[in-house]
N, C-alpha and C positions, 0 to 999 in steps of 0.2 A: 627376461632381462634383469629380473630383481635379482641382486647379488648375494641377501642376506641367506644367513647360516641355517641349514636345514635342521630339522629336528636327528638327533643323532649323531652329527658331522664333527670330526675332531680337529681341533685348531692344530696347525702346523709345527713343530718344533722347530724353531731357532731362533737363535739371537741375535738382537741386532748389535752391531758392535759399531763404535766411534773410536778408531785408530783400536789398540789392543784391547779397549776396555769394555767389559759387558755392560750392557745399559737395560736390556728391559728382556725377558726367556718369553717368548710367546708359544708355551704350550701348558698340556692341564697334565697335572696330578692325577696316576693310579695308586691303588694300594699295591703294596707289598706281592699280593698273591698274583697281582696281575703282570701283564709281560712289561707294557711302559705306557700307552700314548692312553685318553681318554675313549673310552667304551663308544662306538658305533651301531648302528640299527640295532638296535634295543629291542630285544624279541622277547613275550611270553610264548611257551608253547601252549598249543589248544587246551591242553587239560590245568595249565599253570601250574606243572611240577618244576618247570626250569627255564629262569630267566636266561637266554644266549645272547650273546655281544662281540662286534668283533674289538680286536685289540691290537695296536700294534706294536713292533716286541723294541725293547731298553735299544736294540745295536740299530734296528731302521725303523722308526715309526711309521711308515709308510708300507712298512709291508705288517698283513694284519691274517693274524690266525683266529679261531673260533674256540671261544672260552664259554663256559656253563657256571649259572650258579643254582644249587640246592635252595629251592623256595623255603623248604621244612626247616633245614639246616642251617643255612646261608653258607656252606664250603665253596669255595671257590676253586676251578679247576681249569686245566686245560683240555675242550672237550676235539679238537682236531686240530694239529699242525700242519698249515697250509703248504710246507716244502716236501710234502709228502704228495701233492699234489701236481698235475700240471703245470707248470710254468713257460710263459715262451709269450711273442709278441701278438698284438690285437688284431683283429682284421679292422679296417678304415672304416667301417659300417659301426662294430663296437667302440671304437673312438670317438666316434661321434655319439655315439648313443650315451656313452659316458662323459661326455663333458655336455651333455644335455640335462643329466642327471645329477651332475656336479658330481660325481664319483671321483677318488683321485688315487691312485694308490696301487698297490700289487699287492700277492696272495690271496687270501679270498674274501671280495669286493659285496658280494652279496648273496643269498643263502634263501629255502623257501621251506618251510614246517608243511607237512606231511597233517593233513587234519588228523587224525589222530594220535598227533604227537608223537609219533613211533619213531619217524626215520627224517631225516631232510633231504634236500636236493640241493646241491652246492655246484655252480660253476665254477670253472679256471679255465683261463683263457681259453674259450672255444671249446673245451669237451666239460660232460657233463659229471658227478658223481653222486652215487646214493648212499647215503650215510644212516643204520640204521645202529638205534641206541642200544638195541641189546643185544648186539657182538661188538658194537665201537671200532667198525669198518667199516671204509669208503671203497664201495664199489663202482668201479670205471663202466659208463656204460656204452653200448656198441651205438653211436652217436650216427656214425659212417665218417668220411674224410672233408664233408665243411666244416667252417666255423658256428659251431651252435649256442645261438644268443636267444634271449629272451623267453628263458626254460620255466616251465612251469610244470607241477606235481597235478594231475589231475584230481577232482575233490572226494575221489573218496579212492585215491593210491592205487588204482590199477594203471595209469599208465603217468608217462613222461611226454609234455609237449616241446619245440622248440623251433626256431627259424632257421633256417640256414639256406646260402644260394637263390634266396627271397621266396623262397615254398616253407609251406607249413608241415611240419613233420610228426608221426604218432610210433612211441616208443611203448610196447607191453614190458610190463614189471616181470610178468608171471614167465616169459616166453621170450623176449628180448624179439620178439616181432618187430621191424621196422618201417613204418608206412608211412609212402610220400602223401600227407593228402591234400594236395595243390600242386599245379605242374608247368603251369605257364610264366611263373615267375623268372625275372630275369631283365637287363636292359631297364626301360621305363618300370613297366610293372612289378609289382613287388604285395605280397600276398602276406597278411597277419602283421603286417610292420607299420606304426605313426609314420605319417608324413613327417618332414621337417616342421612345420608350426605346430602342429600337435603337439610333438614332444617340448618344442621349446615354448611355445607361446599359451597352452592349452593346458599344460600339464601330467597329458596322457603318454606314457610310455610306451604301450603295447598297442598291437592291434588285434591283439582276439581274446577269446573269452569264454571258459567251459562254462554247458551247464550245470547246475549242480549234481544231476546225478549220473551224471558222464553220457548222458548220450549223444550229445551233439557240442558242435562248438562255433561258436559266431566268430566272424572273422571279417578286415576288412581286405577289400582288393584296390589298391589305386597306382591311378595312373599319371606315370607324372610327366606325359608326354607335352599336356600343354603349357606347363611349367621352363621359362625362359631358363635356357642353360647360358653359365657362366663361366667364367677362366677367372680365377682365383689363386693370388700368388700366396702361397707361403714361406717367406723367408726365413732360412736356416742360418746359423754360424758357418754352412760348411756349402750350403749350396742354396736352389731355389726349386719349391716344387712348385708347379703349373695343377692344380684342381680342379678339373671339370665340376663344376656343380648344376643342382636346379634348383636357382635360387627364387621365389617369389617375393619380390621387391613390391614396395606398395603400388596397387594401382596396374598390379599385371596378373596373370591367369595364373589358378591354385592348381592341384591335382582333380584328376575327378575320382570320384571315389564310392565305393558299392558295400554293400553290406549282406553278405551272403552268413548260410548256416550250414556246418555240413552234419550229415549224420555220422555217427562213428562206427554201427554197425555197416550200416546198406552203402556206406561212400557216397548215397546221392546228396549231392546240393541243391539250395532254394535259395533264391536270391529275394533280400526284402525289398519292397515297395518304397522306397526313397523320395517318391514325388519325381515332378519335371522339373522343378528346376534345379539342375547341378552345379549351381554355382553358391555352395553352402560348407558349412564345416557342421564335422559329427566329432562333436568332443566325448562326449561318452556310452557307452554299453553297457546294459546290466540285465543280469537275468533274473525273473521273476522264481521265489522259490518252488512253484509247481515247474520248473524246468522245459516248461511248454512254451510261455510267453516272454519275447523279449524285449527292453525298453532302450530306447535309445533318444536321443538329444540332438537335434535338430538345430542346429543356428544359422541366422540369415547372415548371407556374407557382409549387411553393414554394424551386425552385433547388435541390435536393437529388438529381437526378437526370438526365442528361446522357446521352440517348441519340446513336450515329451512325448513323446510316442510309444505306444505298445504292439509289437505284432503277432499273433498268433502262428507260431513258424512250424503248424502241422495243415496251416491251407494260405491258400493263394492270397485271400481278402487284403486289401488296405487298410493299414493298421490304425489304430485307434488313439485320436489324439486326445489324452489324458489332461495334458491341462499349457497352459503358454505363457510365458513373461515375457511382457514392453518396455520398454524403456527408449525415451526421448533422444536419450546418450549412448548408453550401450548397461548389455548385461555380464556382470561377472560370473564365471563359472566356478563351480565347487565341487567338491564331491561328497556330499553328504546326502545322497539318494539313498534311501534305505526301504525295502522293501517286505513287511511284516509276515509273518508267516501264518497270524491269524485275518489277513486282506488288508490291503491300502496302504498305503506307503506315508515317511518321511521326507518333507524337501525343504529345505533352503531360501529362501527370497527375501531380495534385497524390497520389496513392493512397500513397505511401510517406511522406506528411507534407511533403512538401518536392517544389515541382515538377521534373520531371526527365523525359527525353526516351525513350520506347520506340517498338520496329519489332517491326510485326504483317505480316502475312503478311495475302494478298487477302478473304480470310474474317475475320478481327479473332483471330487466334492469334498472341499475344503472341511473336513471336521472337528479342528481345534488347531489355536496358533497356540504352540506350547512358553511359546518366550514372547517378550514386548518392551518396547521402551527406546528411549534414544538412545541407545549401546550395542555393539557390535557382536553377534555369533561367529566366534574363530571358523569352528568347525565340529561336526557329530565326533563323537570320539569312541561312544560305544553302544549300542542300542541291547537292556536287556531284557525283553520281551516276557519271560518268565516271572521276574521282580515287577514289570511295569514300569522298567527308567531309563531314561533318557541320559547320558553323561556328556556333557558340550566342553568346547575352552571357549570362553567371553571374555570380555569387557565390561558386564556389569558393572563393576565397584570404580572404576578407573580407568580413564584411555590408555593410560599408559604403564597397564601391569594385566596380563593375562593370566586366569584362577579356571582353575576345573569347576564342573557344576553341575549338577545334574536335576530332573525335572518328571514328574510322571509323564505318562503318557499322553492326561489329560490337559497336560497343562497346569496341575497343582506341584504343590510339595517343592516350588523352585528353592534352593539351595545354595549352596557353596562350599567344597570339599576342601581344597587349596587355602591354608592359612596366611604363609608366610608370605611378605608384599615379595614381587616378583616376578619371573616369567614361567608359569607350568605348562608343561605338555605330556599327556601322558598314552599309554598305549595297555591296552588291556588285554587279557586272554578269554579265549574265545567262549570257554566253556567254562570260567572258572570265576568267582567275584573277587580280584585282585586285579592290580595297575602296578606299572612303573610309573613313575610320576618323575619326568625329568627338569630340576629347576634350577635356575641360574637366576643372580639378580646383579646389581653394580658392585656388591660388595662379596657377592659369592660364587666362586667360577661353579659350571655346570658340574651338578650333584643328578644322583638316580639312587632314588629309592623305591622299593616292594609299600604298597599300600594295600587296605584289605577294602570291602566297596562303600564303608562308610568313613574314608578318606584315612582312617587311623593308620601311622606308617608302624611294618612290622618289622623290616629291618633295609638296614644300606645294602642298596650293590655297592655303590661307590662314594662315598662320605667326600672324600676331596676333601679334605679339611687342611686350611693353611695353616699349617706347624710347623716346629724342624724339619726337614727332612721334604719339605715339600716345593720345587723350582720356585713359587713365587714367595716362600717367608721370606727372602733379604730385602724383598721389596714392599715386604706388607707397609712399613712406615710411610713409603712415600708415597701410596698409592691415594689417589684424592677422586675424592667423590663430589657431584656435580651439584649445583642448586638446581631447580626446576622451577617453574614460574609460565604465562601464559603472556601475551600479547593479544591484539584485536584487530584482525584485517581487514581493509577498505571496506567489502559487505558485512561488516558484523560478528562474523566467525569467530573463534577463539583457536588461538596457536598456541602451542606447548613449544617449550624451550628447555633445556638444558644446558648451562654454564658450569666448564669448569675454570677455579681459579690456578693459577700456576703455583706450582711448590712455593713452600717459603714465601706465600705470600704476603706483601705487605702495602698495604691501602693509599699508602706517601705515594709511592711509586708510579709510574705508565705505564703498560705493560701493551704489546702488540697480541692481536687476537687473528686466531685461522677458524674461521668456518667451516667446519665440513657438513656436507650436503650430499642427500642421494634425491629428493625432491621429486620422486617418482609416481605413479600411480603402484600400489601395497605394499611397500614401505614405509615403512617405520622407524626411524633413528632414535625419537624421541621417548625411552622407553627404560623403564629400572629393569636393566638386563646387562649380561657379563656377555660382552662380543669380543672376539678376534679383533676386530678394528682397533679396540680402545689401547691395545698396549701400544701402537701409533701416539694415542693421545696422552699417552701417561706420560712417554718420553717425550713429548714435545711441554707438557708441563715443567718436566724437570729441568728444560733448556729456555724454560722464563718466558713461553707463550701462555696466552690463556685458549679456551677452543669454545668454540660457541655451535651449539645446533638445533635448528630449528625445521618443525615438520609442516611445511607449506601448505598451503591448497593442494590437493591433488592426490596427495600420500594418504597412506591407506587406513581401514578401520574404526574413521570418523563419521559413516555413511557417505549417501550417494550428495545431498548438496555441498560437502564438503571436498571428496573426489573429482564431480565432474566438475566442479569451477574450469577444468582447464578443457574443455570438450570444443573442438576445433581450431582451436590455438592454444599451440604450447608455448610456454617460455613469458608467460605474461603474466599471470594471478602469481605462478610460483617464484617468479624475481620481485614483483611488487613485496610480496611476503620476506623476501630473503632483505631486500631493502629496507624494512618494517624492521627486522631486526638488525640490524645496521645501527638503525636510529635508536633502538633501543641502547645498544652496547655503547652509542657515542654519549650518551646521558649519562654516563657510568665515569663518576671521575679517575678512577683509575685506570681505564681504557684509553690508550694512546690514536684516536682517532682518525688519523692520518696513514696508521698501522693494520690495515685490516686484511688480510686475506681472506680467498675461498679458496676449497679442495674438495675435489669430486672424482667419481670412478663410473664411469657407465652412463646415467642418467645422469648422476651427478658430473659426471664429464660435460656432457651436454651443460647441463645448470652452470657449474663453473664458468664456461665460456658466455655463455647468453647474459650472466650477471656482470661479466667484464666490460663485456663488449658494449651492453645496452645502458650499464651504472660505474664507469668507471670511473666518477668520484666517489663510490661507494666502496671500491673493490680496488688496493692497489696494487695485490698482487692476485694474477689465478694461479690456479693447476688443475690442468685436466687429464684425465685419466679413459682411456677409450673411449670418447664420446661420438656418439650420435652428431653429429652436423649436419646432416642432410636429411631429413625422413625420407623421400621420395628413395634413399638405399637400405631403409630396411624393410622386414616382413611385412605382410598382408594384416596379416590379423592384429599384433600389436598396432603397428602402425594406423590402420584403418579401425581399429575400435578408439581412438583418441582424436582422429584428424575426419575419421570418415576416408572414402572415396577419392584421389588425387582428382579425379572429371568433376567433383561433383564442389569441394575446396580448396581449388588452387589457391587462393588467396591464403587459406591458411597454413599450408605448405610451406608456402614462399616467407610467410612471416613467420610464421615455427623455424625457419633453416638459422642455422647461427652466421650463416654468407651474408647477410644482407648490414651485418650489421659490424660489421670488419672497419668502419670508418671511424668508428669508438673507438676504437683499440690504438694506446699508442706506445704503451712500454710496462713488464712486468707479466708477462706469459712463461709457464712451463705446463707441454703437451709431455704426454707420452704413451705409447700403443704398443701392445703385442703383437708381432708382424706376421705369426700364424694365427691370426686371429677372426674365428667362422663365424661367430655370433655379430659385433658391430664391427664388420669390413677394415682393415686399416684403412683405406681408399677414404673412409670418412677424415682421419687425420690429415692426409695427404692434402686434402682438398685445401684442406684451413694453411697448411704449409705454402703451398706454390701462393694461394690469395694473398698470405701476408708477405711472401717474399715479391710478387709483384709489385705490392705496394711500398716495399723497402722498409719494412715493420722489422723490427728485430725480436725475437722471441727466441726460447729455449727451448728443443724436443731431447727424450732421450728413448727409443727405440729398443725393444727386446724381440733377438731372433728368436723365430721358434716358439716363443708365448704366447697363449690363447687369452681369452678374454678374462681370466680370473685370475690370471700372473701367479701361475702356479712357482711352488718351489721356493725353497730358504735362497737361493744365491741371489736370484730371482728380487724376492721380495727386500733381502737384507739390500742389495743395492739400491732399489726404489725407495725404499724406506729412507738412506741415506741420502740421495741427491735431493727427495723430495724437502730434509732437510736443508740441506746445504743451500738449497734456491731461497730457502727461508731466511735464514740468517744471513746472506749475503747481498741482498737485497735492504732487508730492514737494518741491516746497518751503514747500506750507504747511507739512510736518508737522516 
């Protein structure tokens, strides 16, 4: 449900315009060599001879071809033109999969390196291609006549896996052999494919999984027959489509789900030992590098319990449970399982309040916590076994600026590679001691540079540098950067804030302030990083608001006493907090405190409303943005790792819904919803409309046919962006 911008993701080109005049370009600077839009999935290949990126070209930025850079060199090239490829529409399974994945875009969306480095595998809509780099041809491959999603290069390049028709299919390189290997797929079942919460809620994409040395492949089978089917409208400009879904709303039945392994030679299957009881989710798979054993993740359906398990998938035995996390609340999932190749593995746990990196030994015997302290581990980013290092992205130095780091094995030599204040993410090559290191802070749109492994950079892919020539130098002037400062909520806590002031500003004055808010559980607003959102905020500066944001209880990276304050009721610690800063900004003599807005999208949709409703001498104007109103209509798994069980807290259901508290509310609402929208139901909007208009409430909606939950597209965004104004000013200057 978190909205925020993926590692890689290129901010949208367009402009918002007020009547003919350009006000603010919301896209990022390539160089010269490249085609136009900023670099996407940022790849080293295995051997780190060649960073690949995709790019999108000067006439559509939305359609994106595959460009190479020379590590040695640094030349810049264009390594395949996507309209040489497939093009044509998605099957409704890939639509979904991609707005699961926040994908947006045409040509070609995603791509997969060949371990050693030789050739890739590039999708286009529904057929596959292989692309090897020494003839610099994409070879079409014989796929057969479905749509084939979720392709994968076997690990060591003899064959092609992929989904299609809900069976699992096995393509030879060498012989163009094609083999079904799963056959009952279809209807309910569906064979190697995430469920619906998986992909959205869990973070896992795929459902299966080679071993490393090709012999077999783990896969799940479910069934999602006891899964409540729904009729789901999506509303078009032009018509209405009726949806059949199976949606798992909280408090109703998941799929069931199995975990079988097939061999690649013999075709036989083994199905693993899952336990009795099936009322659980398997977030992840992994295989051990002897290729014999495989581990998988066990979670209890009310999230408070996190088993690992290992099965031995050459006998029947019940597998072996390696180690388990509790949690009072619930446990987040990661992915930073790492499996050594000299025994015992890397894991994650949040056990000490704060997530942080320990090494177990092949049995689950804790043998060094590598990191410690009251500060947050991002995530693993590269394990290199050979050197004995660790590389993470933390929090160490600051809540609110993410730095690469790296740590022996043992737990010594902690570190810090990342200099410059700001947000790093970097991604490494497999076999090679270099990084991309992708950084962005408030003052600097996202940069990618080649770094070598003692952090030293050895040259730009992409510098971005604001200069002539660059969509944001006419605005470098006005661009204004934020104060930051802390507050102290009812139990003690410390909240980070960030104010900006409005252009031109001058301290005489009053000035009306908008809140914006996502107030969610791993989210982060509060943060010296360059987002998409902020060109919203820059132009609302230059129109004489100030914007204020603050990151609640609840929201992420602070540990678990800080997160779970909201654990069975929502809408309470994180309004007391939004109220806390309220009071802050009315102590503020320039703040016009009768003037105060909030503005939310998603969760923060949610927030907005709940802040109106429940504080509306606090709040005189909302806006909400696809909000959540009801939990009892969203998923399982989000939903019930925060409320628990509807059986089990109705009360907090009923007081978490934003219905109950509709009596609050009496003038200064703007809703708005995407009305194809899969992820938060319009039906949540809907709710709050017909409530208030029973009540004779007057409020403003403004409806997008056809938009999903991220309000894709410039025409799209530039109107929202406008009205969301417009409700602004018309408003604060009746009063």
């Amino acid at each position: 449900m978190t909205l925020s911008m993926a590692f890689g993701s290129t901010a949208a080109a367009q402009t918002l315009t007020g009547g003919t005049e350009p006000l603010i370009v919301e896209r990022l600077h390539a160089s010269p060599d490249l085609a136009g839009s900023s670099p996407r999935q940022l790849t080293l290949s295995p051997d780190g001879r060649l960073a690949t990126f995709l790019v999108g070209r000067k006439d559509d930025l939305h359609f994106y071809d595959l460009w190479q850079m020379d590590v040695a060199s640094g030349e810049v090239s264009l390594l395949l033109d996507a309209s040489k490829l497939s093009q044509g529409a998605l099957s409704d399974e890939e639509k979904a999969r991609r707005e699961r994945q926040r994908i947006f875009g045409q040509g070609i969306m995603e791509y997969v390196w060949a371990d050693d480095g030789k050739a890739l595998l590039i999708p286009s809509a529904g057929k596959l291609y292989y692309y090897t780099l020494a003839d610099g041809k994409a070879r079409l491959l014989p796929t057969g006549d479905g749509f084939a999603t979720d392709a994968k290069l076997s690990p060591k390049g003899h064959y092609v896996t992929f989904v299609a028709g809900q069976n699992l299919w096995l393509l030879g390189l060498a012989d163009n052999q094609l083999t079904q290997l799963t056959t009952d797929g279809g209807g309910v079942i569906k064979n190697a494919m995430a469920e619906f919460v998986a992909q959205e809620e869990m973070g896992r994409m795929t459902g299966y999984w080679w071993a490393p040395d090709e012999s077999a492949i783990a896969f799940t089978r479910i069934d999602e027959s006891p899964v409540t089917e729904v009729t789901r409208n999506e509303i078009y400009a032009d018509g209405i489509k009726l949806i059949q879904q199976r949606y798992p709303a909280a408090g109703s039945d998941n799929v069931l789900i199995q975990l079988g392994v097939i061999n690649i030679n013999n075709k036989q299957l083994r199905w693993i030992d899952l336990g009795d009881d099936r009322d659980f989710y398997l977030p992840r798979v992994n295989w051990l590098p002897d290729s014999r054993h495989l581990a998988f993740q066990w979670q209890s359906r009310n999230q408070q319990q996190l088993a690992l398990r290992m099965a031995d998938t050459h006998t029947k035995g019940a597998p072996a449970l390696l180690l388990t996390e509790r949690s009072n609340a619930w446990i987040n999932l990661n992915d930073d399982l790492h499996f050594l190749k000299q025994g015992g593995f890397l894991w994650s746990s949040e056990r000490s309040g704060f997530n942080h990196i320990y090494r177990f030994d092949a049995n689950g015997k804790q043998l060094a916590q590598l990191t410690q302290g009251n500060w947050a581990v991002d995530s693993i980013r590269h394990v290199d076994e050979s050197q004995g290092w660790v590389y993470f992205a933390g929090r160490k130095d600051s809540d609110i600026e993410k730095h690469l780091y790296k740590v022996r094995l043992d737990g010594s030599g902690l570190s810090r590679l990342s200099q410059r204040p700001g947000m790093h993410d970097a991604t490494f090559a497999d076999n090679a001691p270099v990084y991309l290191d992708y950084f962005n802070s408030l003052s600097q749109p996202p940069q990618v540079s080649l770094h070598d492994a003692s952090g030293k950079r050895l040259r730009w892919v992409e510098e971005n540098a604001v200069k002539p020539g660059h969509p944001l130098y006419p605005y470098a002037g006005l661009w204004q950067l934020p104060e930051f400062g802390t507050l102290g909520a009812d139990d003690g806590q410390t909240l980070h804030y960030r104010l900006f002031k409005p252009a031109n500003f001058n301290p005489a004055k009053r000035y009306p302030v908008l809140v914006r808010v996502y107030g969610g559980p791993h989210a982060q607003l509060v943060v010296n990083s360059w987002s998409s959102q902020d060109y919203f905020t820059q132009y609302l500066l230059q129109q004489g608001f100030a914007v204020f944001q603050l990151d609640n209880r609840g929201s992420g990276h602070r540990g678990t006493r800080f997160e779970q304050a909201i654990y069975r009721q929502l809408g309470v610690a994180e309004v007391a907090d939004q109220q806390r800063g309220v009071a802050f900004l009315r102590s503020l003599p320039w703040v016009d405190g009768s003037k105060i807005a909030i503005y939310g999208h998603s969760y923060g949709g949610y927030m907005a409303l709940m802040c109106k409703f429940k504080a509306p001498e606090d709040f005189a104007l909302a806006i909400s943005g696809a909000p959540v109103t009801d939990w009892a209509l969203y998923d399982t798994h989000y939903t019930e790792r925060y409320l628990a069980h509807p059986a089990e807290n109705p009360q907090g259901y009923q007081q978490s819904s934003v219905l109950p508290y509709l009596g609050g509310y009496q003038q200064g609402l703007l809703m708005y919803h995407g009305m194809a929208d899969d992820n938060v139901l319009f039906e949540n909007s809907t709710r709050v409309y017909k409530a208030l208009q029973d009540e004779g409430k007057l409020f403003e909606m403004v409806n997008y046919p056809g938009a999903k939950h991220s309000m894709r597209g410039n025409a799209v965004k530039t109107h929202l962006y406008r009205s969301l104004t417009d409700f602004l000013q018309r408003h604060f200057q009746r009063q």
